[in-house]
Each structure stands twice: as structure tokens, then as C-alpha cells.
C-alpha positions in Angstrom: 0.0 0.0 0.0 2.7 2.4 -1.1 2.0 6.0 -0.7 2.4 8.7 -3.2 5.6 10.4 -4.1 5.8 13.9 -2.5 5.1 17.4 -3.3 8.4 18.6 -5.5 9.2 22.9 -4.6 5.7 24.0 -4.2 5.1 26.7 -2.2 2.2 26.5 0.8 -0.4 28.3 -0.7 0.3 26.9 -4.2 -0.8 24.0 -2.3 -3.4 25.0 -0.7 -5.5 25.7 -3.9 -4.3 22.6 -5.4 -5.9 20.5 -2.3 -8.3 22.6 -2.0 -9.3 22.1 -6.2 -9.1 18.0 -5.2 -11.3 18.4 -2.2 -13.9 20.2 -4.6 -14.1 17.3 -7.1 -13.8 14.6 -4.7 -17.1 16.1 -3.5 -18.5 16.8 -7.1 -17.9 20.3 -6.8 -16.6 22.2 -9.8 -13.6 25.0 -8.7 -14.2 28.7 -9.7 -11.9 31.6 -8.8 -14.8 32.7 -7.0 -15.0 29.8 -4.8 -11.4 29.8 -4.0 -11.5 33.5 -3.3 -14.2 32.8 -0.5 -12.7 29.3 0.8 -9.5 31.2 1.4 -10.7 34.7 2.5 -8.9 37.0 0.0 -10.1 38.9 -3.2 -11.1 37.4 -6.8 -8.3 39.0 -8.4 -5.9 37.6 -5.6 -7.4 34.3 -6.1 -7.4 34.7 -10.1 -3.5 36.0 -10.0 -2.9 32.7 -8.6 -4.9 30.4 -10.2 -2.9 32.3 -13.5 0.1 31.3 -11.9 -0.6 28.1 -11.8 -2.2 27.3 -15.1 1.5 29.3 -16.0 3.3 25.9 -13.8 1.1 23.7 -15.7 -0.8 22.7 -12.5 -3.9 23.6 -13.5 -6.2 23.7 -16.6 -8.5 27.1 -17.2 -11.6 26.1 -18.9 -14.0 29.4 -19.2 -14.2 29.7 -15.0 -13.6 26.2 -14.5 -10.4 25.1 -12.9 -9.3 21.5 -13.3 -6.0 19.5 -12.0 -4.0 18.5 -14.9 -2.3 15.2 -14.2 1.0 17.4 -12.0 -1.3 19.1 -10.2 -3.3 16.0 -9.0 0.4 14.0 -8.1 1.1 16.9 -6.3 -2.1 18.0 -4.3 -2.6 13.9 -3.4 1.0 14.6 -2.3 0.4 17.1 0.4 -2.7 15.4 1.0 -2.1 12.3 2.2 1.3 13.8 4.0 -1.3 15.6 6.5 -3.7 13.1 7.1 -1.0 11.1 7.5 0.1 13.3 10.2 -3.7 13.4 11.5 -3.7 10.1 12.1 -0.2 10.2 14.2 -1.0 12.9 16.0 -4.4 11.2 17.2 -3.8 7.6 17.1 0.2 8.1 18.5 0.3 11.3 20.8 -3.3 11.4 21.5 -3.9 15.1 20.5 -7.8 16.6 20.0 -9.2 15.3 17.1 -11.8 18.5 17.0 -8.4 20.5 16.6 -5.7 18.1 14.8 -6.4 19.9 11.6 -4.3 22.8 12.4 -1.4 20.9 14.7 -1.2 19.0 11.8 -0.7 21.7 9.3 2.7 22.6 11.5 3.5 18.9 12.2 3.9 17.8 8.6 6.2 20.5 7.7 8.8 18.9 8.7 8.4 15.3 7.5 11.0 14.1 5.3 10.0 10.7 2.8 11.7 8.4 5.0 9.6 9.8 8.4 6.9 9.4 6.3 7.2 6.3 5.4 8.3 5.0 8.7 4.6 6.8 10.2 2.8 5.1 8.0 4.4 1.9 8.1 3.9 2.4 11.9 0.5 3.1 12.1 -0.3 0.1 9.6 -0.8 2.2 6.7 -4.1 3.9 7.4 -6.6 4.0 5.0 -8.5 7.4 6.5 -7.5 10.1 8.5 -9.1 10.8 11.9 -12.4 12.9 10.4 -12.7 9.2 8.2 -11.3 11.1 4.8 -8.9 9.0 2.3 -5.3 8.8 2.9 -3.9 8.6 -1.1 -2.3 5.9 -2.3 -1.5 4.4 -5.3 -4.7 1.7 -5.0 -7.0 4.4 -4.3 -9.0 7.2 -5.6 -9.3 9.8 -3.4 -11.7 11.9 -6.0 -14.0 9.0 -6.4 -13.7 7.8 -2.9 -17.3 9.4 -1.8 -19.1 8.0 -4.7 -17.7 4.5 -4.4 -19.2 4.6 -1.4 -22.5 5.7 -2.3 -22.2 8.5 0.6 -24.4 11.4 0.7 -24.4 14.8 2.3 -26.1 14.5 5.9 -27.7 17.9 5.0 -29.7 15.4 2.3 -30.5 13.2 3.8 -33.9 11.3 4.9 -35.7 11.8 7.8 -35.3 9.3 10.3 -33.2 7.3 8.3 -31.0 4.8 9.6 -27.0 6.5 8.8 -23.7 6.1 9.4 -21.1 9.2 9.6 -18.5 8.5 6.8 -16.2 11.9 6.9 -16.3 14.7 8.1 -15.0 17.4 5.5 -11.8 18.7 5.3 -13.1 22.0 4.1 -14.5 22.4 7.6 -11.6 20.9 10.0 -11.0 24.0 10.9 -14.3 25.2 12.7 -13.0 23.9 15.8 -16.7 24.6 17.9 -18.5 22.4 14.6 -15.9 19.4 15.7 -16.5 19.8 19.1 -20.0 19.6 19.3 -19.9 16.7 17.0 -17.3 15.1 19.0 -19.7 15.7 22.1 -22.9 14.3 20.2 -20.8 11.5 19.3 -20.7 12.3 15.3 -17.6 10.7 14.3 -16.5 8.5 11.5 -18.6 5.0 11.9 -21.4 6.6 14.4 -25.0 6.0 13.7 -27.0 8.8 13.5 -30.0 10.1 12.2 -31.7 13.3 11.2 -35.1 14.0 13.4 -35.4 17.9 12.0 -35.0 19.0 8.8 -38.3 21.6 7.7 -37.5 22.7 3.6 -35.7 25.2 3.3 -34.0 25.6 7.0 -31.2 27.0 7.7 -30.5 23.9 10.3 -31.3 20.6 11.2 -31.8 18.3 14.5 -29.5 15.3 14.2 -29.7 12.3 16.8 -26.2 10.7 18.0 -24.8 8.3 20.0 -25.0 11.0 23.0 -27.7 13.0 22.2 -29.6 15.2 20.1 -27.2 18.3 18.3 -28.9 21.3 15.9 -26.2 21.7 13.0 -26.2 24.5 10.2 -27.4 23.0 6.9 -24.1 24.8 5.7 -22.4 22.3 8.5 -24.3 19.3 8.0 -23.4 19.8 4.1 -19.9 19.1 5.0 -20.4 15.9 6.9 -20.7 12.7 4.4 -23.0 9.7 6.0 -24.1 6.2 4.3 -27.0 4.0 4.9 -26.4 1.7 7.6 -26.9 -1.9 6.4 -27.1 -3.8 9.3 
């Protein structure tokens, strides 16, 4: 289950919008400038300036307003991908951190991980096939992009009332809104958990969820970020 060869020269925020560009298709989402310019909190001509610079590095293809990975651009953002939630999973599993705010000590941790610490984390851990919020760790075997729909998973914001569900992932896109993790991690929402939604009128700006431990009111723009499957059993 070898992992993917690392990021080669690429600045942090080139990065950044690469992963970020992944994250969007993986959950079918096209990339705009527009989008990036919100997801990152800066203007659309900042956001356009880089997106230019990196269609110039051919790590990206500009379609109209639609922004694809070409083939570089994928190897790369899978790359710094898997190197954090790599790093998640350490930093939970290993030294026991906060999984409601990993995200960020991540971001600092994996800095400094050279290929063979890598490789000698994820040998350690048993080579993981999620991170901590139950997103895919890239490998060569696995499809991070089509990851969601292989597994049929659908947005918990969409989902049936008083269905029977299972939390799949929890979005990277919204790792960082430590109080949304933490009141999951209270209710019990994590990867695995069953759950179901009790609340949901059209047209709400939130919904009722029921946990393991208890009932928690999410924002739909939350609960659009959290990825659930039917539970079988």
C-alpha cells in the first residue's frame, strides 16, 4: 500500500489551492476563482492571480471559469494530501492530540516530515486508510476523487428523515471550525457513528441530528460538510 511520491518545490499556498481544487471534485464540486476566493478569504483577483500562476506551472487547466487539475497538479495535491492526514492520524492515534483540533497541529507537524519519516509513520501506524475525520489517505490503489461516490455517501444535510445512517467523513473544508468538531465530538458524530436526522423543515437554515450522545442542531451549511451512508445492518 505504497503511498504517493511527494510534493516537488511547491510553495504553501500553491498548495493549498491545489488540495483545496481536489477536495472540490472529490465532493463533485466544480472549482471557480470565485470559490477559492471565499474558501481562502482573499479577493477574486488575488485568487485569479494565482490560479494564472498556476495554469503558467502547468498545474492547472482554465476552462471558461472552470479550474481542473491536470495530471501534475493531481500528483502533487494527493501529495500534500495524504502527508497531512498522514500526520492526523499520528497525532491522534500516536500522541493522542484533540481530534476537533488536529487539523491545524497537523498543518505545522507535517512541515517537517521528510520521505523516510513518512514512510516510517505510515508503516507504523499500519498504513491507514482514513485520516481521523474518516477522509482517504492517497495511495497508489485508491481514488481519493472518487472515494465518496464508491461509497454511495451522501451529504447529511440530504439526507432522509429518520433514516437509519452512518457518519463516513467529516470534510476537510470544515476541519478547521474547531466549535462544529467539538459539538460533533460531544454528540458523538464521528466516522462510523450512527445517527439520524429528526429535524430538517425545507428550506431551514438547520437541522436536528440524533447521536450516540444525544440530540445536536447543526447548520445545513455544516451538515453539508459531513458525508454519511445508509447503515446496512
Amino acid at each position: 500500500m505504497s503511498r504517493l511520491a511527494r510534493e516537488d518545490g511547491v510553495s504553501p499556498v500553491v498548495s493549498d489551492y491545489l488540495e483545496a481544487i481536489l477536495i472540490l471534485r472529490a465532493e463533485g464540486e466544480d472549482a471557480f476563482g470565485a470559490t477559492l476566493a471565499d474558501m481562502f478569504s482573499v479577493s477574486r483577483a488575488n485568487a485569479s492571480a494565482t490560479v494564472q500562476r498556476l495554469a503558467r506551472d502547468g498545474l492547472v487547466a482554465v476552462t471558461g471559469r472552470h479550474i481542473a487539475l491536470t495530471e501534475a497538479g493531481r500528483r502533487s495535491a494527493e501529495a500534500r494530501m495524504g502527508r497531512h492526514r498522514l500526520s492526523e492520524r499520528f497525532l491522534v492515534d500516536v500522541l493522542g492530540m484533540d481530534w476537533a483540533t488536529v487539523h491545524a497541529e497537523a498543518r505545522s507537524f507535517e512541515r517537517g516530515l521528510t520521505d523516510l519519516l513518512e514512510e516510517r509513520i505510515d508503516r507504523q501506524l499500519g498504513y491507514p486508510v482514513v485520516c481521523p475525520h474518516g477522509n482517504p489517505i492517497p495511495r497508489a490503489d485508491l481514488d481519493v476523487a472518487g472515494y465518496l461516490r464508491s461509497r454511495q455517501a451522501i451529504r447529511l444535510s440530504q439526507a432522509p428523515l429518520h433514516a437509519s445512517l452512518l457518519v463516513l467523513a467529516i470534510s476537510e473544508l470544515i476541519e478547521s471550525q474547531v466549535e462544529v468538531l467539538r459539538a460533533c465530538a460531544e454528540h458523538g458524530l464521528r466516522p462510523d457513528a450512527p445517527i439520524s436526522v429528526e429535524e430538517h423543515a425545507p428550506g431551514a437554515t438547520d437541522l436536528t441530528v440524533r447521536g450516540p450522545l444525544g440530540m445536536l442542531t447543526l447548520a445545513t451549511t455544516s451538515a453539508e460538510r459531513i458525508w454519511v451512508i445508509h447503515n446496512q445492518e
